[in-house]
Steps between C-alpha positions, in 0.01 A plus 500: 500500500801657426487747167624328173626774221511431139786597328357682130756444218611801284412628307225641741160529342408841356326700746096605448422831308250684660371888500275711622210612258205714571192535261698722247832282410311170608364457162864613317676268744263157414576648121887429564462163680230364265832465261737413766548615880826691560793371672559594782647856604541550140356845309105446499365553130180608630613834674605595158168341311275754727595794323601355128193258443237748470711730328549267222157416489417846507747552159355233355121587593584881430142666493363786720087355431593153559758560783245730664241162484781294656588692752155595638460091518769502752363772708151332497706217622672637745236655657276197476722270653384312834808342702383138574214465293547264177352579199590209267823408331432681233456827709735463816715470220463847369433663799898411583615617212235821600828738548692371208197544238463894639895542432476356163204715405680770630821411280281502218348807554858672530624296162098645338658856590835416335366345161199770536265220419136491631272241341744551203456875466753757585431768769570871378587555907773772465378652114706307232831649417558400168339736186535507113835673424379772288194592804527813621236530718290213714131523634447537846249308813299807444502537141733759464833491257771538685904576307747157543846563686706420199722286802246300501561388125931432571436252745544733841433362833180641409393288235534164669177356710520573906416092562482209254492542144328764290122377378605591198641177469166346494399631172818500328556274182802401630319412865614106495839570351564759828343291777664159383856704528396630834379197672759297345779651624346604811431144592875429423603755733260363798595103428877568505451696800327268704717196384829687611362604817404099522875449447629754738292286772711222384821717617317605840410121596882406403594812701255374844597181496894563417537291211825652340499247194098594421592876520804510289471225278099521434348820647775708288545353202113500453542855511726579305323276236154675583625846471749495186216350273167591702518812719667655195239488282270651776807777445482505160094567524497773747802639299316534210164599678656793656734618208391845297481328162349819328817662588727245379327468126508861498862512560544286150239704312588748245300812554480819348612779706225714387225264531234505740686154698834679513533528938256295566452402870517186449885531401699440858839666379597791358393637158839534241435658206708412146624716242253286230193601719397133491654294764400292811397694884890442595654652196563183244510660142274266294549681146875581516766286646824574635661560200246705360383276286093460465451170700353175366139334602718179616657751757205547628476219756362507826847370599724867374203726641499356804703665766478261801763221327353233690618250182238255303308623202270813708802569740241584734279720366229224425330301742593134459279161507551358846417141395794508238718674767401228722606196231806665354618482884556139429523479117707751401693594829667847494296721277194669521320657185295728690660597781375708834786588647874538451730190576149265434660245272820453748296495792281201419804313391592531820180386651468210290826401660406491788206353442691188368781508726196488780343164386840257545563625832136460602523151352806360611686743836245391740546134398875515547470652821259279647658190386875656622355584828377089495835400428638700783249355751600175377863494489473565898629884472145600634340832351660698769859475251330562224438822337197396277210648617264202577117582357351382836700646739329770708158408411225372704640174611315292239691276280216506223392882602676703238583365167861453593444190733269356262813403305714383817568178415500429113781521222616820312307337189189465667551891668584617168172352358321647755692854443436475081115403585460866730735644179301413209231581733574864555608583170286367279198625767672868468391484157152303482405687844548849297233417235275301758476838664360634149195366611448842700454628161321293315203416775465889530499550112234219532324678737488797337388382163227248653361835678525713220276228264252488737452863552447524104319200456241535733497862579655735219249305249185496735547842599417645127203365418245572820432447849399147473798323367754753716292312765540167390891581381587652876349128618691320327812696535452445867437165467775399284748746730420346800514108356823596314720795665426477826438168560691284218818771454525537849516135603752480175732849625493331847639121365770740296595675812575197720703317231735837433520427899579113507706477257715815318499648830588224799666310256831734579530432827213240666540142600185452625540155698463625862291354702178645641451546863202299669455527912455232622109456606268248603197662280679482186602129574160396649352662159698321310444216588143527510531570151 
């Protein structure tokens, strides 16, 4: 019989994804195509969702006693795992995620050490560094009084805590105030992070596939969006985290030249004396003026004794809210109250410029182009005469691969809908994304809290009255840790972590409508149909 060949009509069908797992990204990888597989030859979410999922889960979880539980779970079952032998659903189940649980107890262990929590107490590790101002002297291991380096009291390199935060913190009045601060903006740092690295993988799929339109009319406008509104605040937070705030109020505080906090170390600059004796570290009379004249209490602004002439109402020499910073972006664009730096105000008009300017051409330029390049095709001048970049040119060969060839055939109105949908999409999810990612806080403020009433509940009131009841308050303590922390809150951390991963982060770059490749094989047909 001769051979008979079947023409297939473009566009082609998409081509199987497939990749090769072993027992470690196996379970990361069915994480990824339990929301959608990935298309093919496109940037694989679960490389990235390896390393970042149990970290997350680890900042959420944040507990060295709890993380320590976790983690020797995973080694037990590691080590107890059997290749070939089922246990269950229930427990073939956990045994492949055996590798992941380890990491995220591990992750949790590390994010324990950072927040210095253990069962909700703090861990005097390295020997607090913070005393009572007026202490002269502290008490030694061995009982013995030993003189405080007075750098210790001016905020030296000495004075701050060799790894996580002092546990000093723990039984401070202003403990919740601190932490909330801390974990709030930390987990605004790590969300905006991980969502513009999500968008940068947007850029390298445009760049592997050579779709010009995607990578100049999507991939860069995003960010330049992303960065003049987002990335700057994570600026503006390490900005203000790593400025010497003692030294700038001291710049704008009028001192006595013979008092005890005349040169103080904490001062940065040089010390000016004035002719009144009563003037600020960099020479600013604050009893006579220029003319001589005894000055008035309304002259006495933080704005005159300030010498850094940032603008606003501290001109730099107070730290300012963030959150207002933040807003004032938008609602009153070109000044800045509290500013951190010189040129603030004009440089966030600048960014919310761009910022706007970005959104119209990543609504309407790759719409134009597209439907240009379909007029060109169909006036019979063939792409090769035009010089609009086509969207599916150099890809893989598939008409519906890419995002550009999904569009191939329908109207500018109906490309443009498609273009506002991914628009409204991104910018709108820039901004809900951001405060989903407050979750990191808030589940490990949870945390934290839920382990702290426990301890006092059952233990801290059990423990004072005899042997008895500190035995019947450690049972219950166990009991209720292991039915809430680290069996409820972990199952709840875990949920967290994957949403943060299937939504605010592949969101910015991930179709997920591939198709899974299946060999072909008799045993999988024969069972299936003996099913």
């Amino acid at each position: 019989m001769p051979s008979l060949l079947e023409q297939v009509a473009k566009p082609w069908p998409t081509p199987p994804t497939h990749f090769h797992t072993n027992d470690f990204t196996g379970a990361y990888q069915d994480f990824v195509d339990t929301y959608g597989v990935p298309r093919y030859q496109e940037a694989n979410p679960a490389l990235f969702t390896a390393a970042t999922f149990p970290f997350l889960f680890g900042v959420m979880y944040g507990d060295i006693g709890h993380g320590t539980c976790l983690f020797l779970s995973g080694l037990f079952l590691v080590y107890s795992y059997k290749p070939g032998v089922s246990n269950g659903e229930m427990l073939d189940g956990l045994y492949g995620g055996r590798y992941m649980i380890t990491m995220m107890g591990a992750f949790a262990i590390y994010a324990g050490f950072v927040y210095n929590d253990f069962f909700s107490l703090g861990l005097d590790l390295f020997s607090s560094r913070w005393f009572y101002p007026n202490q002269a002297t502290l008490t030694t291991e061995s009982g013995e009084e030993a003189d405080i380096d007075p750098n210790i009291l001016f905020g030296s390199a000495e004075s701050v805590y060799p790894f996580g935060l002092d546990p000093a913190w723990h039984v401070s009045q202003n403990e919740l105030l601190f932490f909330n601060s801390f974990k709030m903006k930390l987990s605004v740092i790590l969300g905006i992070t991980q969502m513009f690295m999500g968008t940068c993988l947007k850029g390298a799929n445009a760049i592997y596939f050579n779709q010009s339109l995607d990578f100049f009319f999507e991939f860069l406008p995003m960010v330049v969006f992303s960065s003049s509104l987002f990335v700057y605040m994570i600026f503006l937070i390490m900005y203000k985290w790593t400025t010497n705030w003692n030294s700038r109020m001291l710049s704008a505080t009028c001192l006595d030249v013979d008092g005890d906090s005349w040169e103080s170390p904490d001062y940065e600059g040089d010390w000016v004396e004035c002719d009144s004796g009563y003037c600020t570290p960099w020479g600013w009379d604050c009893k006579v003026d220029d003319d001589g004249e005894d000055r008035k209490s309304s002259d006495l602004t933080t704005l005159n004794k300030c010498p850094l002439d940032y603008g606003g109402s501290g001109d730099g020499c107070q730290p300012g809210a963030l959150i207002t910073t933040l807003i004032n972006i938008a609602l009153q664009p070109g000044q800045v109250d509290d500013p951190l730096f010189a040129g603030q105000a004009g440089l966030q008009t600048f960014l919310l410029l761009a910022a706007f300017v970005s959104v119209p051409i990543l609504l309407f330029a790759k719409p134009y182009f597209m439907s240009r390049g379909s007029a060109n095709k169909g006036g019979g001048r063939g792409s090769e005469n035009s010089d609009t970049p086509l969207h599916d040119e150099g890809g893989d060969g598939n008409g519906d691969g890419h995002g550009g060839g999904d569009h191939g055939d329908e109207s500018f109105g109906e490309i443009l809908i498609h273009q506002a949908i991914e628009t409204i999409e991104f910018v709108l999810g820039m901004v809900s994304n951001t405060a989903s990612y407050l979750r990191l806080w808030a589940l490990s403020l949870a945390h934290s809290k839920l382990a702290g009433v426990f301890w006092e509940k059952a233990m801290l009131s059990t423990i004072e009255m005899n042997f008895f009841a500190a035995f019947i308050g450690y049972a219950v303590f166990a009991a209720v840790t292991c039915a809430v922390l680290l069996m409820m809150d972990v199952l709840e951390c875990f949920l967290h972590a994957l949403r943060l991963h299937w939504v605010e982060f592949q969101n910015k770059f991930y179709k997920a409508d591939g198709v899974k490749f299946l060999p072909f094989s008799f045993a999988m047909i024969l069972k299936s149909a003996s099913d």
